[in-house]
Structures are given as structure tokens and as C-alpha cells.
Biopython code that builds the backbone (N, CA, C, O; Angstrom):
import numpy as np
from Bio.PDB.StructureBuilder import StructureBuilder

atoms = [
    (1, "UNK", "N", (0.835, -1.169, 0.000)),
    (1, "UNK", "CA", (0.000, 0.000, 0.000)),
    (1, "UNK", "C", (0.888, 1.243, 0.000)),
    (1, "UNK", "O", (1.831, 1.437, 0.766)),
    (2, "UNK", "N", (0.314, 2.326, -1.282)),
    (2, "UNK", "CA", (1.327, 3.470, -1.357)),
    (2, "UNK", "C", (0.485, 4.613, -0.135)),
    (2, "UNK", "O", (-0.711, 4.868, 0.008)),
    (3, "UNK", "N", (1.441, 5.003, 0.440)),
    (3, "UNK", "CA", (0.718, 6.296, 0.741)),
    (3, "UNK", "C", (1.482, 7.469, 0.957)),
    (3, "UNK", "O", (2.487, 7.399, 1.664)),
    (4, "UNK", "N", (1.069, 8.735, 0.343)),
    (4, "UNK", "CA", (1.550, 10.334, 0.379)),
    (4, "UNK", "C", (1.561, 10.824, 1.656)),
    (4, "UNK", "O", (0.652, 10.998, 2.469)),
    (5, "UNK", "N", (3.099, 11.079, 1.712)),
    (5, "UNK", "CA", (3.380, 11.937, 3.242)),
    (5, "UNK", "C", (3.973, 12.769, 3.004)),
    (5, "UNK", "O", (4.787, 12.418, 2.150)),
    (6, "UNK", "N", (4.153, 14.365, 3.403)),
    (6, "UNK", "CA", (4.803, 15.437, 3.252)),
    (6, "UNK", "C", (6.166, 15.297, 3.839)),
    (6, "UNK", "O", (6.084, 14.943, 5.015)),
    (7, "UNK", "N", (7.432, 15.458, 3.412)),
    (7, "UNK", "CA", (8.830, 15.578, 4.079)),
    (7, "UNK", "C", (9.165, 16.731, 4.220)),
    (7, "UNK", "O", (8.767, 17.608, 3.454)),
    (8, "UNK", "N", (9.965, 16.963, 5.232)),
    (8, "UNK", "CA", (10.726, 18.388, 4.815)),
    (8, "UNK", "C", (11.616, 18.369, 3.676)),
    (8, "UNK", "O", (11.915, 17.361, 3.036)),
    (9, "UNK", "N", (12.076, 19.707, 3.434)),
    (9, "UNK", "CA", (12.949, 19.597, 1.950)),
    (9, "UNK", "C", (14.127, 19.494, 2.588)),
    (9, "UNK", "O", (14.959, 19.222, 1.722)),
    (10, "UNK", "N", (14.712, 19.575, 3.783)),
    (10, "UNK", "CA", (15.989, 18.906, 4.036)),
    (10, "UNK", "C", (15.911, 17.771, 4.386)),
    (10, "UNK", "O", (16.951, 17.123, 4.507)),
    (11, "UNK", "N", (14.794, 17.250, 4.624)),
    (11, "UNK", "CA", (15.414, 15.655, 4.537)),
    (11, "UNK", "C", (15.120, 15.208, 2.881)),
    (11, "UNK", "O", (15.744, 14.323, 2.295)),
    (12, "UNK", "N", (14.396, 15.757, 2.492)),
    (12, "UNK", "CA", (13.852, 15.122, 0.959)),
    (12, "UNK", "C", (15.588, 15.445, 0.100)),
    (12, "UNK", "O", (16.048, 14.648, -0.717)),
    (13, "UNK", "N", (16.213, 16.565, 0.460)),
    (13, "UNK", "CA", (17.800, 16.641, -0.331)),
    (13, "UNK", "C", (18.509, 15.824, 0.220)),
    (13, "UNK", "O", (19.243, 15.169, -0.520)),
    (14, "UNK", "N", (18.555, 15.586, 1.542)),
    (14, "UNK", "CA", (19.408, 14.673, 2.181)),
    (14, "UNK", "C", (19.154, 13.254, 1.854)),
    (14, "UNK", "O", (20.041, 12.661, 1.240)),
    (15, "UNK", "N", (18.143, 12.662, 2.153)),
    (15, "UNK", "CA", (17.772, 11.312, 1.462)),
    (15, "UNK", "C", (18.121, 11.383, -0.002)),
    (15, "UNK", "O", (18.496, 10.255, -0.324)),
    (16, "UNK", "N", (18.170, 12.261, -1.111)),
    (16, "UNK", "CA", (18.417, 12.302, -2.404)),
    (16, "UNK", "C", (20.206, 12.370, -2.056)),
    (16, "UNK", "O", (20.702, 11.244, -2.029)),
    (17, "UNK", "N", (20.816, 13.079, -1.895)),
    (17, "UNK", "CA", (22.104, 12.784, -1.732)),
    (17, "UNK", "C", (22.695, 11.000, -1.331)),
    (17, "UNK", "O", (23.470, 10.379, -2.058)),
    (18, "UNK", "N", (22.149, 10.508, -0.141)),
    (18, "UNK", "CA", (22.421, 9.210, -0.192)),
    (18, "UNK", "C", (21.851, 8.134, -0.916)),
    (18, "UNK", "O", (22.346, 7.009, -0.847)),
    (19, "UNK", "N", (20.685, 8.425, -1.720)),
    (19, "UNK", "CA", (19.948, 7.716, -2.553)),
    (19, "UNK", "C", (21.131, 7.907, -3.962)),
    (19, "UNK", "O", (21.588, 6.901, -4.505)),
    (20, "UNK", "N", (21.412, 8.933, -4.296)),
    (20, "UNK", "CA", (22.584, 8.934, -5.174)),
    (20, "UNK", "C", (23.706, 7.827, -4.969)),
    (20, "UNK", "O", (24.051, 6.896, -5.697)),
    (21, "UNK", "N", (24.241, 8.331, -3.494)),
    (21, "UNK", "CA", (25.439, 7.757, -3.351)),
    (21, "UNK", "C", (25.306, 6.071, -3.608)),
    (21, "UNK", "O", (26.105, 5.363, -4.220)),
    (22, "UNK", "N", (23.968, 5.641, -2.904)),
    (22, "UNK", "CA", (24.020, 4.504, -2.633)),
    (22, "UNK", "C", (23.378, 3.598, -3.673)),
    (22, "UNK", "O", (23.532, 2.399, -3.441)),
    (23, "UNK", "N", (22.582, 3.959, -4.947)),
    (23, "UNK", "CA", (22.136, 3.648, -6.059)),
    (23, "UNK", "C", (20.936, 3.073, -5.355)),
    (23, "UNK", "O", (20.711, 1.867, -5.254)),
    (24, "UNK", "N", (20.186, 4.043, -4.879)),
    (24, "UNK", "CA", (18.706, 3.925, -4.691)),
    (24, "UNK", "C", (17.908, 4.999, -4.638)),
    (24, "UNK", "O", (18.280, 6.128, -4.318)),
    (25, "UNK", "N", (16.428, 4.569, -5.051)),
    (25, "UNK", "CA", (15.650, 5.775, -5.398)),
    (25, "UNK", "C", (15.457, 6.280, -3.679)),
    (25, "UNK", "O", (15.574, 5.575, -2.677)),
    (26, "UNK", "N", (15.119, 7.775, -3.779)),
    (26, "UNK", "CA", (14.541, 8.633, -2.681)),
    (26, "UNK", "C", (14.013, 7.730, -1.971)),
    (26, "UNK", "O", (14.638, 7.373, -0.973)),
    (27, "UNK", "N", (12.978, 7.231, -2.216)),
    (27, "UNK", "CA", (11.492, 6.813, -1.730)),
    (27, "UNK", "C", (12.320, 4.979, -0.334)),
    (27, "UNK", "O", (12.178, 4.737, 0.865)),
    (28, "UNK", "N", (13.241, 4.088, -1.745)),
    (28, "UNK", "CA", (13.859, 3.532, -1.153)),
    (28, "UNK", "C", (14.844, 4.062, -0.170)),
    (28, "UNK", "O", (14.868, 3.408, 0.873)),
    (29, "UNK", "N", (15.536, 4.914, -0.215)),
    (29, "UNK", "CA", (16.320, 5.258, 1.087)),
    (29, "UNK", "C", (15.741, 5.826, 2.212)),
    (29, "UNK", "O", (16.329, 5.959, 3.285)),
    (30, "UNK", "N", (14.216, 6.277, 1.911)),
    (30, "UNK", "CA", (13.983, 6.631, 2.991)),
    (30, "UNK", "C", (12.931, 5.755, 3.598)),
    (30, "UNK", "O", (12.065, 6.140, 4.383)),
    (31, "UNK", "N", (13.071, 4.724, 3.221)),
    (31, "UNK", "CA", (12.405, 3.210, 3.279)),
    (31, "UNK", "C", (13.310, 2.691, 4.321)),
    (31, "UNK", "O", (13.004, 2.468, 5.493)),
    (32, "UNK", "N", (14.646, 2.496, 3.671)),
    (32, "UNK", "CA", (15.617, 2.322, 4.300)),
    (32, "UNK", "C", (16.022, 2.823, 5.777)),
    (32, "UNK", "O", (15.914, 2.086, 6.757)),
    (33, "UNK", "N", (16.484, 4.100, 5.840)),
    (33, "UNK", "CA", (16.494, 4.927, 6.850)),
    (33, "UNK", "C", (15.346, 4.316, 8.137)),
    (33, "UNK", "O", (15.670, 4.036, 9.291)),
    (34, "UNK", "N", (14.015, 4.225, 7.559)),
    (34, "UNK", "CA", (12.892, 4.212, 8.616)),
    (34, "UNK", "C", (13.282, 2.894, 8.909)),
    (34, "UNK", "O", (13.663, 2.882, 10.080)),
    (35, "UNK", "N", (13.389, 1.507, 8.281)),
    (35, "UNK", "CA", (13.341, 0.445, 8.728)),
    (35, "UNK", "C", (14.925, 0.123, 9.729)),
    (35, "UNK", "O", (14.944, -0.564, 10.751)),
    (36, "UNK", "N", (15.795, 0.619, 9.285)),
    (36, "UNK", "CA", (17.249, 0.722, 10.191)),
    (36, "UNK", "C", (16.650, 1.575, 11.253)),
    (36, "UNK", "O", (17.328, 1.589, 12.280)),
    (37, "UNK", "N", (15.699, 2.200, 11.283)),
    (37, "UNK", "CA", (15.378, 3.623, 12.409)),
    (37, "UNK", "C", (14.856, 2.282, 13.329)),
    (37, "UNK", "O", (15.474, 1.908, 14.326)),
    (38, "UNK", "N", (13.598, 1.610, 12.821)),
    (38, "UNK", "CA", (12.571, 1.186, 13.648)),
    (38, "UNK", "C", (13.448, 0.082, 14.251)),
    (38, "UNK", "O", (13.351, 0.086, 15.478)),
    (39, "UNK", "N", (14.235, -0.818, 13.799)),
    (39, "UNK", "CA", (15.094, -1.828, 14.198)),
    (39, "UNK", "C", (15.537, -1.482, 15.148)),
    (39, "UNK", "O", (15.064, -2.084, 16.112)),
    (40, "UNK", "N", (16.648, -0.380, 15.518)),
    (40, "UNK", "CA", (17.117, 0.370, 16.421)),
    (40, "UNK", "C", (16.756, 0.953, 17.345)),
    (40, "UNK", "O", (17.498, 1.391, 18.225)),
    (41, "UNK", "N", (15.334, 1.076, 17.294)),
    (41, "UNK", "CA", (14.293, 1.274, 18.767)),
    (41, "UNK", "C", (14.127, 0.033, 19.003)),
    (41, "UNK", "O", (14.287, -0.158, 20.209)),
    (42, "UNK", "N", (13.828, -1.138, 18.319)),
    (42, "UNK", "CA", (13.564, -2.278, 18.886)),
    (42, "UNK", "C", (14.759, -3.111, 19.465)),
    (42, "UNK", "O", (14.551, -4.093, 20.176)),
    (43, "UNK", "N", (15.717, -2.786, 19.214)),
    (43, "UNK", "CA", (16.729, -3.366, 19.548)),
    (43, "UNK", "C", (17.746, -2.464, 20.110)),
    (43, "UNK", "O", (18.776, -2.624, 19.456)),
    (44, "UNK", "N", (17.923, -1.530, 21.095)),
    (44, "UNK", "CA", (18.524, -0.394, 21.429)),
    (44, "UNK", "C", (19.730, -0.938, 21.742)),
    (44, "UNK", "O", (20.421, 0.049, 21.994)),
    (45, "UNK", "N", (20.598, -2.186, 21.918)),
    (45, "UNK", "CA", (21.545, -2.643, 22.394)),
    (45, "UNK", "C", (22.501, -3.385, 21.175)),
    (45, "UNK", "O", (23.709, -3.616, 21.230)),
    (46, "UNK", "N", (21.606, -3.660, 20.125)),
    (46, "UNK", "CA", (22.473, -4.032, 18.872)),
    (46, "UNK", "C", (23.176, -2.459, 18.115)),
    (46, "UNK", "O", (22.562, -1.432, 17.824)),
    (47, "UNK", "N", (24.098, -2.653, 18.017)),
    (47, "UNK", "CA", (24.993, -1.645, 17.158)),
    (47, "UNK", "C", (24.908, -1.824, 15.440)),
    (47, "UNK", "O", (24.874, -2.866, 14.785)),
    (48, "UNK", "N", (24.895, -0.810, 15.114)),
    (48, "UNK", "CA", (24.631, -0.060, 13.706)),
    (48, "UNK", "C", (24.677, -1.131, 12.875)),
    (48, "UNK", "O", (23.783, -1.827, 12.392)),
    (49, "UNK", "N", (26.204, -1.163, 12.756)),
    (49, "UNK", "CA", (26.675, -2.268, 12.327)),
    (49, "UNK", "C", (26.093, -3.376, 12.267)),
    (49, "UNK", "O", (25.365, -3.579, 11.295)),
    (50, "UNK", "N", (26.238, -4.327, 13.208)),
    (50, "UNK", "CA", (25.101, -5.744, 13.685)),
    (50, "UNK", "C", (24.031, -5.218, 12.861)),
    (50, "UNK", "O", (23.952, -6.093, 12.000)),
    (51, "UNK", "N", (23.293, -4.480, 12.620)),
    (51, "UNK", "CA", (21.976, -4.270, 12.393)),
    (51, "UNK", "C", (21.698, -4.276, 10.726)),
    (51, "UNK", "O", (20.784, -4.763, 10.061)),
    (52, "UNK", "N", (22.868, -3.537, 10.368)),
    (52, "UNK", "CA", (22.761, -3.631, 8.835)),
    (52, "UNK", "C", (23.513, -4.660, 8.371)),
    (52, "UNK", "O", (23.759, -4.486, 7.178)),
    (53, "UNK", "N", (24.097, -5.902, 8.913)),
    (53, "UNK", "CA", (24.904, -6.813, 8.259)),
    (53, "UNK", "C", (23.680, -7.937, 8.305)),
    (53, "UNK", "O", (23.682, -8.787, 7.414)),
    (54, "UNK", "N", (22.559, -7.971, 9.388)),
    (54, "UNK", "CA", (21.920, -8.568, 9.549)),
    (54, "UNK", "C", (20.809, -8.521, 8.515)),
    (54, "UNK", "O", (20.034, -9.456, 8.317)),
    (55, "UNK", "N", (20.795, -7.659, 8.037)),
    (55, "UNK", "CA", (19.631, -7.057, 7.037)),
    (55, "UNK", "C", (20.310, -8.034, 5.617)),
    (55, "UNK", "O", (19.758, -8.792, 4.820)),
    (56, "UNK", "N", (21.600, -7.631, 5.762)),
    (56, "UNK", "CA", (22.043, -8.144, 4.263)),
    (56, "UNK", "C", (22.234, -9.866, 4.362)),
    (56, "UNK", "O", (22.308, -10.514, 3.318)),
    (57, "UNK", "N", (22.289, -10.385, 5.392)),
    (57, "UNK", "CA", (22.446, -12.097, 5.600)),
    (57, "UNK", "C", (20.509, -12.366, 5.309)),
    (57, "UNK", "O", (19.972, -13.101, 4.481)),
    (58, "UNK", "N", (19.878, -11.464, 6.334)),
    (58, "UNK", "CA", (18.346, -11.697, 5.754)),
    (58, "UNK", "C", (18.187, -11.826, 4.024)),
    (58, "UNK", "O", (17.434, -12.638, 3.487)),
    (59, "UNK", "N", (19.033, -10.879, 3.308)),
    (59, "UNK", "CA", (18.371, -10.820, 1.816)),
    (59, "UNK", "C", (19.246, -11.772, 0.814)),
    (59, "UNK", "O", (19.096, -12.062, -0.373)),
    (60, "UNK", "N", (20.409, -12.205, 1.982)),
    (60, "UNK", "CA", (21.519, -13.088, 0.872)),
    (60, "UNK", "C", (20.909, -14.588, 1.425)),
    (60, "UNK", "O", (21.275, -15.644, 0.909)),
    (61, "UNK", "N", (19.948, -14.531, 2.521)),
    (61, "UNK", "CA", (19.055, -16.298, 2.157)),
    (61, "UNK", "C", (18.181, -16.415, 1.665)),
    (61, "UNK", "O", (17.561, -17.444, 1.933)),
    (62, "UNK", "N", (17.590, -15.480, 0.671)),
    (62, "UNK", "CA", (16.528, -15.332, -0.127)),
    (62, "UNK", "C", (17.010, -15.881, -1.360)),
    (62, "UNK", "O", (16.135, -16.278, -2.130)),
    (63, "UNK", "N", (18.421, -16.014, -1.788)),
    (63, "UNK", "CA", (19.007, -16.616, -2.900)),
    (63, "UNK", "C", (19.716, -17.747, -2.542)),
    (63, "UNK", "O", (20.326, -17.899, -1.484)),
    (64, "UNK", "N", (19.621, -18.526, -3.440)),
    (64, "UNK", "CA", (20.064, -19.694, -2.866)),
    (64, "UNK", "C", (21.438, -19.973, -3.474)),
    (64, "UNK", "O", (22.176, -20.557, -2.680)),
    (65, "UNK", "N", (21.880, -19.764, -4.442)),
    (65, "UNK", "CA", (22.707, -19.199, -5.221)),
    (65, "UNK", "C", (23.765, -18.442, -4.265)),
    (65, "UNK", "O", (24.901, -18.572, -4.719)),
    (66, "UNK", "N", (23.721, -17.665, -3.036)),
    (66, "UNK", "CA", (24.010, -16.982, -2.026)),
    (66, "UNK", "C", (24.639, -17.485, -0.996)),
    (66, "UNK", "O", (25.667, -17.029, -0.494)),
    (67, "UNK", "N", (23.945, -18.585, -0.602)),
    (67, "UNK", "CA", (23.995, -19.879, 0.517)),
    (67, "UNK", "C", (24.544, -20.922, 0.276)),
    (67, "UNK", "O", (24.339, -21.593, -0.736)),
    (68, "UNK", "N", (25.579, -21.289, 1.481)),
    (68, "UNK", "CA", (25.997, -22.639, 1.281)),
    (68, "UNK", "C", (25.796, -23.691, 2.442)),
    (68, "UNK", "O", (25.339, -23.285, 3.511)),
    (69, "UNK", "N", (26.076, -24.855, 2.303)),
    (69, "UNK", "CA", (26.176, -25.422, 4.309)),
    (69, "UNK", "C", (27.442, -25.165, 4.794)),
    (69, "UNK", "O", (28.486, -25.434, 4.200)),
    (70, "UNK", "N", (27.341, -24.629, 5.903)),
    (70, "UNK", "CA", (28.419, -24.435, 6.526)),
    (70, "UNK", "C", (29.055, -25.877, 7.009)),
    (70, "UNK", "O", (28.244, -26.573, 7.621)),
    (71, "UNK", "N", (30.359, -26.439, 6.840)),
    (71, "UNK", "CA", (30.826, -27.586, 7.132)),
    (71, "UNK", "C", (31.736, -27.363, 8.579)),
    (71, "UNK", "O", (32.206, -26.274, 8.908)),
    (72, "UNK", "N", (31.858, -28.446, 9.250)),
    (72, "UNK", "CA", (32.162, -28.170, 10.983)),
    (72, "UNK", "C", (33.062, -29.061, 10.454)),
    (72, "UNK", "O", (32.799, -29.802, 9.507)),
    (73, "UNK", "N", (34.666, -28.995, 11.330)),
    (73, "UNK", "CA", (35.367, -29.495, 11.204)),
    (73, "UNK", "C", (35.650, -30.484, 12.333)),
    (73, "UNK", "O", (36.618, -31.242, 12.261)),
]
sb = StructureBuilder()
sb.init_structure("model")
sb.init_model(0)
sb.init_chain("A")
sb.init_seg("    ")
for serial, (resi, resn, name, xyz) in enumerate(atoms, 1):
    if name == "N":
        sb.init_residue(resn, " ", resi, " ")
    sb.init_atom(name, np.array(xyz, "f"), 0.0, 1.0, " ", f" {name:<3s}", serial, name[0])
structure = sb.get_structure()
């Protein structure tokens, strides 16, 4: 579901600056931003880091191609 929300124009340039940097549209970075935001209230004790590596292991087991078994020695 889409829905229209007013931004300020400094965050609407600021999200466009890292939407540049990072090869994503506005709308996605500030998709982005909110869901790293909301994580980080829910989890006030995981660090930045932890939080966005976790995001990317979430989207690299969506491919399987991505994944391997880990072998125990």
C-alpha cells in the first residue's frame, strides 16, 4: 500500500544525496532509513553495524545461489 506523506525539503535533499550515493531511489532510502530507524528502537543494544549486516544475511538467504552449508570441522 502506497501512501503520500509530506517531508521536509531537508530531509527530501538529504535522502536524495544518499539515494545517489548509494544507487537507490529517494522513496527507497527513505524506506531504508525508517526500517534501520525502527530496528534500532527495537533493539537499542544491537549496534549499527550488527543491524545492517543482519539485514544483508536476511536478503543473501533469499538466494540460494548466495547460501551454502556451513561444514564443521
Amino acid at each position: 500500500m502506497s501512501v503520500a506523506i509530506k517531508l521536509s525539503d531537508a530531509l527530501a535533499q538529504e535522502a536524495k544525496l544518499y539515494a545517489t550515493a548509494t544507487h537507490r531511489s529517494v522513496p527507497k532510502q527513505i524506506e531504508y532509513w525508517s526500517r534501520i530507524g525502527k530496528l534500532a528502537e527495537e533493539n537499542p543494544d544491537l549496534p549499527f553495524r550488527f543491524i545492517q549486516e543482519t539485514l544483508l544475511a536476511i536478503e543473501e538467504n533469499k538466494d540460494p545461489q548466495q547460501v551454502s552449508d556451513y561444514q564443521f570441522d
